[in-house]
C-alpha positions as CSV (number, residue, x, y, z in Angstrom):
1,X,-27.6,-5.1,1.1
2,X,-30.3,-7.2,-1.6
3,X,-33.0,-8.0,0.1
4,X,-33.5,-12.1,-0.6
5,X,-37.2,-13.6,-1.2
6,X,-38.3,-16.8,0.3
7,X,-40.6,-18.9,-1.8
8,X,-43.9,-20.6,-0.6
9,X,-44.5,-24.3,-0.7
10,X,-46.4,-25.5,-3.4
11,X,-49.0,-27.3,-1.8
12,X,-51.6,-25.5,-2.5
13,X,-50.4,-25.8,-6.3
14,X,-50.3,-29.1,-6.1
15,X,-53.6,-30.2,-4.5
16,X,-55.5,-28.1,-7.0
17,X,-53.8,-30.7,-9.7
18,X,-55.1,-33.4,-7.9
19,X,-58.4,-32.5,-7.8
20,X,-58.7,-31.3,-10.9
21,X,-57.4,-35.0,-12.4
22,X,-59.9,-36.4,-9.4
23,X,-62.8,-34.6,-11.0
24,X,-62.1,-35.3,-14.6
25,X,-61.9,-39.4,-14.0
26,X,-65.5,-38.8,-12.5
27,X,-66.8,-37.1,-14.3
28,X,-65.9,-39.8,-17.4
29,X,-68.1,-42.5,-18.8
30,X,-69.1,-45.4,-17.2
31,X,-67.7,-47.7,-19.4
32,X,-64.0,-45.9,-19.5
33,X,-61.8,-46.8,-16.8
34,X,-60.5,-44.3,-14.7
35,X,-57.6,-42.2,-15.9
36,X,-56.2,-41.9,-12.6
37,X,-57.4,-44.4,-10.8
38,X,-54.2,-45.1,-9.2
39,X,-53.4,-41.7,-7.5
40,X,-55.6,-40.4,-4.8
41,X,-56.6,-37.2,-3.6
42,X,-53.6,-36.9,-1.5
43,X,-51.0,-38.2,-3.9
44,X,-51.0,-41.8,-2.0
45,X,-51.5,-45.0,-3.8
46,X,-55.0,-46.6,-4.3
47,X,-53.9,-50.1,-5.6
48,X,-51.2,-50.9,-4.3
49,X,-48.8,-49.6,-7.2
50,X,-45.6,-47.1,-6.8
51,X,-47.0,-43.3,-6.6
52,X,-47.0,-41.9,-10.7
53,X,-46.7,-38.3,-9.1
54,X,-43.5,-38.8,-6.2
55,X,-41.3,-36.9,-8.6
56,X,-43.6,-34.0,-8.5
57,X,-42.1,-30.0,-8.0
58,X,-43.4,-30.7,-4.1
59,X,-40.7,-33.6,-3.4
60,X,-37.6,-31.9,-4.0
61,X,-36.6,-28.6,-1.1
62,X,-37.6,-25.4,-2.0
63,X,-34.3,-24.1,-4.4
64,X,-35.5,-20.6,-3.1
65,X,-34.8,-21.0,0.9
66,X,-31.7,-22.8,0.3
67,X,-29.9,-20.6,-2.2
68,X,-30.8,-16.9,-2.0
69,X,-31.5,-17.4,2.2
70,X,-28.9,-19.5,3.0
71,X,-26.1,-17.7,1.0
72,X,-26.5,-14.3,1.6
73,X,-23.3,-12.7,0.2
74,X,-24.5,-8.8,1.4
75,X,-23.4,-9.2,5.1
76,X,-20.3,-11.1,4.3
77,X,-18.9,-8.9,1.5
78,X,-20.2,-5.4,2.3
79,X,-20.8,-5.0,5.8
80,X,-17.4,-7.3,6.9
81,X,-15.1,-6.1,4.9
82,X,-15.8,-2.5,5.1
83,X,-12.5,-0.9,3.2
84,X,-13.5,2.9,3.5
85,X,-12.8,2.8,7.5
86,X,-9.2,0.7,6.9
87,X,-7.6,3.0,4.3
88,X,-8.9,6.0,4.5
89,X,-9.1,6.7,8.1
90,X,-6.3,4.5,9.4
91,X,-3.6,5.4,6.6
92,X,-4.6,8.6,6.2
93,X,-1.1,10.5,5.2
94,X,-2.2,14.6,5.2
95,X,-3.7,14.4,8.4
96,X,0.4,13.1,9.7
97,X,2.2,15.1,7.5
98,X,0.4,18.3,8.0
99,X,0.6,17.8,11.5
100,X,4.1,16.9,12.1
101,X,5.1,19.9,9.3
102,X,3.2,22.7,11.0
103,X,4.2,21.8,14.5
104,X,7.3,20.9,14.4
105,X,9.3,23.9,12.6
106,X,8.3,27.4,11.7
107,X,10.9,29.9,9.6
108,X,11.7,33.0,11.3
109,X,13.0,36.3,9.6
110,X,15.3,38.8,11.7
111,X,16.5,42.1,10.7
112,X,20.0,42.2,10.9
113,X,20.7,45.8,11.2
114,X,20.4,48.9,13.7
115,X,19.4,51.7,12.6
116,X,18.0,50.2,9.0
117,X,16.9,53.6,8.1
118,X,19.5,56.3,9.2
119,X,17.4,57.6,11.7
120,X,18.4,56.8,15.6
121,X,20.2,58.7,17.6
122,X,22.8,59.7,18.3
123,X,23.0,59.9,14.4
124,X,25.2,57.2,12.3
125,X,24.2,54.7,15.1
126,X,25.3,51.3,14.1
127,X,27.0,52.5,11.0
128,X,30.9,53.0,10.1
129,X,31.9,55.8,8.2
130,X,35.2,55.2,6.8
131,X,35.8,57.7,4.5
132,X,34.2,61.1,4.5
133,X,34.5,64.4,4.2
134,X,34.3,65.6,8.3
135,X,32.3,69.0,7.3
136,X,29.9,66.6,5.1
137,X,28.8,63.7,7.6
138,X,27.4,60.9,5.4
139,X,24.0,60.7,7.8
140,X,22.5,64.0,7.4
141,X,19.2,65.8,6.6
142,X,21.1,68.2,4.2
143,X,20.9,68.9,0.7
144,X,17.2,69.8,0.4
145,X,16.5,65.9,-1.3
146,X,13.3,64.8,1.6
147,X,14.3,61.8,3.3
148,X,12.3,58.5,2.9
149,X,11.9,58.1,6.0
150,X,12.6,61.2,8.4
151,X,14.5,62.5,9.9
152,X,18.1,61.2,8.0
153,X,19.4,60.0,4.8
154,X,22.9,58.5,3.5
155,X,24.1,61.2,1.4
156,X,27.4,60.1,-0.5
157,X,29.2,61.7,-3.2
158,X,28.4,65.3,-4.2
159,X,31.9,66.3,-4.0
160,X,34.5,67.0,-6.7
161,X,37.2,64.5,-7.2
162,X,36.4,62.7,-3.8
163,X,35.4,59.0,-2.6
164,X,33.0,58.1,0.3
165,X,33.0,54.7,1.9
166,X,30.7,53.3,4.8
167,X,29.0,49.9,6.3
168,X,27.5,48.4,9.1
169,X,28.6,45.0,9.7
170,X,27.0,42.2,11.3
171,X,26.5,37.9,11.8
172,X,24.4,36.2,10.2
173,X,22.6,34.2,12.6
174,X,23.8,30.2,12.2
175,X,21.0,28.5,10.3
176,X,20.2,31.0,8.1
177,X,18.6,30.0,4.8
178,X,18.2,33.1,3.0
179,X,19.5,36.1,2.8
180,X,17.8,39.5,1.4
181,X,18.2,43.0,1.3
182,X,16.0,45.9,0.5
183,X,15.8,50.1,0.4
184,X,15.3,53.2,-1.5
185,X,17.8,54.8,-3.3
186,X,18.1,58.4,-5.4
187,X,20.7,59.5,-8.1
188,X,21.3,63.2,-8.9
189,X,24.1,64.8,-11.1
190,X,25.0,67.6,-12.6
191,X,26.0,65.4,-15.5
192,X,24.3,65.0,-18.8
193,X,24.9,62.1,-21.9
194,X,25.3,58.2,-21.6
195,X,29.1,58.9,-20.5
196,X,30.1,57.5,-17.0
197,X,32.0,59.7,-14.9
198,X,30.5,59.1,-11.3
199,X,29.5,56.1,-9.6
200,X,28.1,54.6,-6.5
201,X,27.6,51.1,-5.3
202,X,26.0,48.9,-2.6
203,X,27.8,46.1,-1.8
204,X,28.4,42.6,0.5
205,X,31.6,42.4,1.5
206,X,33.0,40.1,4.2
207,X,35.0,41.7,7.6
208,X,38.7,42.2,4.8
209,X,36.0,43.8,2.7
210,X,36.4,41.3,0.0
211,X,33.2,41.4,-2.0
212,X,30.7,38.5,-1.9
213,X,27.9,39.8,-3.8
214,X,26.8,43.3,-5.6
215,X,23.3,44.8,-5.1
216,X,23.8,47.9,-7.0
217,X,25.5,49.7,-9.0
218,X,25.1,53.4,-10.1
219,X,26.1,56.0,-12.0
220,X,25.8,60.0,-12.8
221,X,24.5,58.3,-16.5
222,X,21.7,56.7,-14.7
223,X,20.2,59.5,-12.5
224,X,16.5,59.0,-10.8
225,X,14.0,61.7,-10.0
226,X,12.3,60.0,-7.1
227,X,13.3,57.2,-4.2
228,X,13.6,54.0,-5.9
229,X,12.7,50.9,-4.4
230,X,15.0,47.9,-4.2
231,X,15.3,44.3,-3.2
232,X,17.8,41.5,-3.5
233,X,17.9,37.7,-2.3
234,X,21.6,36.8,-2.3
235,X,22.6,33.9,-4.1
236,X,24.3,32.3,-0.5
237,X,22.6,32.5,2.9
238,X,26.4,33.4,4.2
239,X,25.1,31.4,8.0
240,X,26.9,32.4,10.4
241,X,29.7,34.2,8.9
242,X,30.2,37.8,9.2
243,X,29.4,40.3,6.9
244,X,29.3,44.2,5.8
245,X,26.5,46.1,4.4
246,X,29.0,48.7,2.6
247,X,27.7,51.9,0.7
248,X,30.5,53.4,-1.4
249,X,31.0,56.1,-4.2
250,X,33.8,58.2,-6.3
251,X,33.1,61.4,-8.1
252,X,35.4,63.3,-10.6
253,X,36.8,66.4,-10.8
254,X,33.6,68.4,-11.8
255,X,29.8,68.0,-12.4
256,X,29.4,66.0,-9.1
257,X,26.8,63.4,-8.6
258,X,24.9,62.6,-5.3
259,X,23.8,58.7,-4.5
260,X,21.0,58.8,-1.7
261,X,20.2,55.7,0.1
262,X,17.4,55.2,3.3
263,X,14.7,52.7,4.6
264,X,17.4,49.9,4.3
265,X,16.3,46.2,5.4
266,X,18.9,43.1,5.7
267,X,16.3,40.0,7.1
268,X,17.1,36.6,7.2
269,X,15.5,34.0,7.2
270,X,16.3,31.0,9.8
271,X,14.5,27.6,8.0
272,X,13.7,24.2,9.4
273,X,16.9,22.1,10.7
């Protein structure tokens, strides 16, 4: 807020001019006639005749009081009409929306599966095996190839002229927004060269198994030497419908390939109505 000055009357000012015009007609010659001789020492006439000095700087208010006092524009303006407290506090839109976002709704992700990773007993709990050779159980701990998790694997193929076939199926939970799988998988073959003779593949397929989506697909030309991590969001949520998780393979009639597959994880994701 400016800070406004009031200005002192010129009396003072003014009765020093007096005087000093007093003191020069005195002290003049005899003969001269007074230069002033109609003013007095307090600015009233001495003869009768109107005052020479009314429209002095004294007569008229003092411009200082009645501007700069009387209009002071600070406390009107600044203090009155303080905007800070009316927009920024009172319409203040992240404090609501934060609020009302974080309260109100929070995603949750469910795994979808028993027995993700092949290991709960009694074994192949939660899983279907639908085609198999009945001295090779799919779930096993066989074939020397450590598990990625312990104590079981999914061990398909490995068998001359022969096709494996499994899933688990499940619902996916109404309200679902996304959809994602993820595991470990292995390739080994007795195979050699870029020419495909044995393949494996892990599919979505609904209840008919009808494929929805791929997640991979392998072959004796692609072998690995280690678990191999892998992770797909599927293109549609699929809420509430129900789906199979289905592992699958077909080998020829020599040079066999294995296709290993453990630490499996189908999640989703349940958003905000």
């Amino acid at each position: 807020m400016s800070t406004a000055r009031v200005g002192a009357p010129r009396v003072v000012t003014s009765l020093g001019v007096s005087v000093l015009l007093l003191a020069c007609a005195t002290g003049g010659s005899s003969g001269d006639p007074p230069v002033d001789a109609a003013v007095g020492l307090d600015g009233a006439p001495t003869d009768g005749a109107p005052p020479t000095d009314a429209p002095d700087v004294d007569a008229p208010p003092t411009t200082d009081a009645a501007v700069t006092d009387a209009a002071v524009t600070d406390a009107a303006v600044t203090d009155a009409a303080v905007t800070d407290a009316a927009v920024t506090d009172a319409a203040s839109p992240d404090a609501m929306v934060t609020a009302a976002g974080t309260d109100a709704c929070t995603p949750i992700t469910t795994q979808l599966l028993i027995n993700p990773a092949f290991d709960n007993e009694p074994v192949g709990t939660g899983w279907t095996q639908v085609a198999f050779d009945p001295s090779y159980p799919l779930i096993t701990p066989d074939d020397g190839i450590p598990e990625h998790t312990a104590p079981y694997k999914a061990w398909l193929g490995g068998l001359f002229s022969f096709s494996d076939d499994m899933y688990q199926q499940v619902t996916v939970p109404a309200g679902t927004t996304m959809l994602v799988v993820r595991g470990q998988y292995e390739v080994r073959t007795g195979e050699s060269g870029t020419t495909v003779y044995d393949r494996g593949w892990l599919e979505l397929v609904n209840s008919s198994n009808g494929l929805l989506q791929g997640v991979l697909t392998l072959t004796s030309a692609t072998p690995t030497t280690a678990w191999t991590p892998f992770q797909l969001q599927f293109a549609s949520p699929y809420a509430g419908q129900v789906v199979r998780l289905r592992l699958r393979s077909t080998n020829d009639f020599s040079l066999a390939t294995s296709f290993y597959f453990d630490s499996f994880q189908l999640e989703a994701t349940i958003g905000c109505p």
